[in-house]
Residue, then its C-alpha position, 0 to 999 in steps of 0.5 A: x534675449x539676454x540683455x546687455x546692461x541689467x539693473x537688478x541683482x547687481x553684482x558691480x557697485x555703481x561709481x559716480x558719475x562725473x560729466x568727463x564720464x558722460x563726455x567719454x560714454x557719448x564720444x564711444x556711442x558717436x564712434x569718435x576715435x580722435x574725442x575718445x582718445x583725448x578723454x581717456x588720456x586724462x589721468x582722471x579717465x576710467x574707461x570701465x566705469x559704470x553709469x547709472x544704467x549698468x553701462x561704461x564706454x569700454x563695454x559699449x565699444x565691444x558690443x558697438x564693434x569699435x575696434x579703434x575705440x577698444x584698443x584705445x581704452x585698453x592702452x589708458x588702462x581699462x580692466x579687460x575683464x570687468x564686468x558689468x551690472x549682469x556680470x558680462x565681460x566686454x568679450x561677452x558682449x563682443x560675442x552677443x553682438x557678433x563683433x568677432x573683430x573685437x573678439x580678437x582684440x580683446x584675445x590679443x590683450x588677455x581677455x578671459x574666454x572662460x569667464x561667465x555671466x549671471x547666467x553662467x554662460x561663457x563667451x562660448x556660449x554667446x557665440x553660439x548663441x548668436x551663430x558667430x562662427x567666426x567668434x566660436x572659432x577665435x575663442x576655440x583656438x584660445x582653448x575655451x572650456x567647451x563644455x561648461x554649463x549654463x544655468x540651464x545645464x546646456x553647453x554650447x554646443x547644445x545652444x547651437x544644437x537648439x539654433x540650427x547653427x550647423x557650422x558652429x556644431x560642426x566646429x565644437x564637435x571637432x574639437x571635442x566638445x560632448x555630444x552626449x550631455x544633457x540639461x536640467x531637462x534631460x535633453x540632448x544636444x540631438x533632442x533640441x536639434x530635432x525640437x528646432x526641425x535643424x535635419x543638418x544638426x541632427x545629422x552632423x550630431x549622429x554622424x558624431x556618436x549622439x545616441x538617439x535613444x536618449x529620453x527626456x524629463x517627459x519621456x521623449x526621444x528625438x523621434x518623438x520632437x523630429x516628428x513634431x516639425x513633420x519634417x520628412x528627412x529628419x524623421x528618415x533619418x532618426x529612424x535609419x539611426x534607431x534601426x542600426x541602434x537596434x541591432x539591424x532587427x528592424x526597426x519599431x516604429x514609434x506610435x507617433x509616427x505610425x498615427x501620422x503615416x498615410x497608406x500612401x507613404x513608403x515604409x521607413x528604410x530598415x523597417x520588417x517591410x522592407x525584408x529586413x533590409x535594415x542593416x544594408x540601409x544603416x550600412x549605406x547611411x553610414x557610408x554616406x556619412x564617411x563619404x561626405x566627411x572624405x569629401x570635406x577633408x578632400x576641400x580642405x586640402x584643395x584649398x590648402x594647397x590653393x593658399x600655398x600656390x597664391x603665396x608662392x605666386x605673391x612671393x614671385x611677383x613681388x621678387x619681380x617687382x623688386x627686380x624691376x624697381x632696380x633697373x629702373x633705378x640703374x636706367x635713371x642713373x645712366x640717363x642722368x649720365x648721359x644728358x648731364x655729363x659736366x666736365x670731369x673733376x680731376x679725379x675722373x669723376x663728374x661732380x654733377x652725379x651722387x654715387x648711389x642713391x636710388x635717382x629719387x633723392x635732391x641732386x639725382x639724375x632725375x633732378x638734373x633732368x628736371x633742371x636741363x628741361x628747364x634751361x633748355x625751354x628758357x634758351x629757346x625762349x631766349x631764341x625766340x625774343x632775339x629772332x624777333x627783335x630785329x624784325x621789330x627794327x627793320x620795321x621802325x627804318 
């Protein structure tokens, strides 16, 4: 599990550390917008300064998910792309702890998204790492390198390959990543798929051109690894893939797999006990493939049109509503008319009215409305203590 702040092979010299350094560090970790925004207004604030631990509060904001935090370092000059002891960027971090809120800020204000760590991994490959579909997708649409190698020679897609992250694959590959690639240890994408048992991943990884017969340092294939996680729909589908690799010939089992399978146990579609079957049986799974890619595109499209129809809806209501505020304003200005109508000036118009207005501001019909309740309650008050005053005398006589 990477490490967000390393003390060893340190590539950023440690500056010192001041007790307004401590004071802005302490204000991140407690999330306090209003303390860290007056810290970092000082002229003497640096927001990317490392402590003693590889640590600063810029970084620390972008893996704690503080977006308020994030953008107010970055308005008082904090250095986007810093790196800390281990050579991470704050996007790094943003992606490791799956912060894509962040990840966006960060984009916005002209993060790097190829830079690499120590490791030589990018954004990328964090984000792929910790199965962040939605960060994959910022940095895509940012044109992140795809297929840059990792100390280990792995590319995101095969550190999503490896983590059954199905989506994230299924992004990276429309995209454009390679499929092929292989690591240090000549494992595929596919390879590391079926190592993690991820049936999906190798399914989505053939339906992209991955080649099954790839052979590893220690010469094994996927069918090899498939077998190992006794999956019965991996190993299914790793041999219909082999047999139309082969040609439709029928397909040659693998020895580990003819060790395992019990008598019980049907023969593999496309095997010599099926009559040669193979090609009408890769020919299906093919079919299958295209058919769920048409069905994805089919959603798709549903929910394209589906945004398009609730925008044109939101537009409508909101006409509407616009139309409706204006009556009412109309209405409250021919009922001030009505109820307050003074004695016309001589120029025929009321002095008690404002023309225009929206009947909301000081002086409105509504105002005047307001102010007639009022004289009308005091007259009745009024009424009321004279009706009562002559009682009181003819009691006294």
């Amino acid at each position: 599990m990477k490490r967000f702040f390393s003390c060893s092979s340190s590539k950023v010299a440690v500056e010192r550390w001041n007790r307004r350094d401590q004071k802005l560090l302490e204000a991140v970790q407690r999330g306090d917008v209003g303390r860290v925004a007056a810290l970092a207004s000082r002229k003497s604030s640096r927001p990317t300064k490392l402590d003693s631990n590889g640590q600063s509060p810029f970084h620390l904001a972008a893996s704690k998910g503080l977006t308020e935090c994030l953008t107010i370092l970055l308005a008082n000059g904090a250095d986007i792309n810093s790196q800390n002891e281990d050579g991470s960027t704050a996007l790094h971090l943003a992606t490791i702890s799956c912060q894509p809120q962040c990840v966006k800020v960060l984009l916005q204000h002209g993060a790097n998204e190829d830079a690499v760590d120590a490791e030589n991994r990018s954004p990328l490959h964090w984000a792929a790492s910790s199965g962040c579909a939605s960060s994959v997708l910022l940095l895509c649409d940012h044109e992140a390198f795809l297929d840059v190698l990792d100390n280990d020679g792995r590319t995101p897609l095969m550190i999503a390959s490896l983590g059954g992250h199905a989506a994230i694959c299924s992004q990276l590959l429309q995209r454009g990543a390679r499929v092929n690639v292989t690591d240090k240890d000549d494992k595929s994408a596919l390879i590391l798929a079926c190592e993690n048992g991820s049936a999906e991943v190798a399914e989505l990884l053939l339906s992209h051109g991955a080649d099954v017969g790839t052979v590893d340092s220690a010469g094994h294939d996927a069918l090899y690894y498939g077998l190992r996680t006794q999956d019965k729909v991996l190993r299914k589908l790793l041999q219909q893939a082999l047999s139309w690799r082969r040609g439709g010939q029928g397909l040659v089992q693998h020895p580990d797999a003819a060790s395992k399978a019990s008598p019980s146990d049907p023969p593999p579609p496309g095997s010599r006990a099926h009559g040669g079957a193979g090609r009408g049986s890769d020919d299906a799974s093919s079919e299958e493939w295209k058919w769920k890619y048409e069905e994805e595109q089919k959603k798709v499209s549903r929910l394209e049109k589906e945004m398009v129809r609730t925008t044109e809806e939101c537009k409508a209501q909101a006409a509407a509503y616009l139309g409706l505020a204006n009556q009412i304003r109309e209405q409250v200005q021919e009922l001030g008319l009505l109820l307050f109508r003074e004695p016309r000036a001589p120029d025929g118009q009321s002095p008690s009215i404002r023309p225009g207005g929206d009947g909301m501001e000081q002086g409105s019909p509504l105002d005047l409305l307001a102010e007639g309740i009022r004289e009308a309650k005091e007259a009745a008050a009024g009424s009321s203590r004279s009706r009562s005053q002559p009682s009181i005398r003819s009691q006294e006589d």
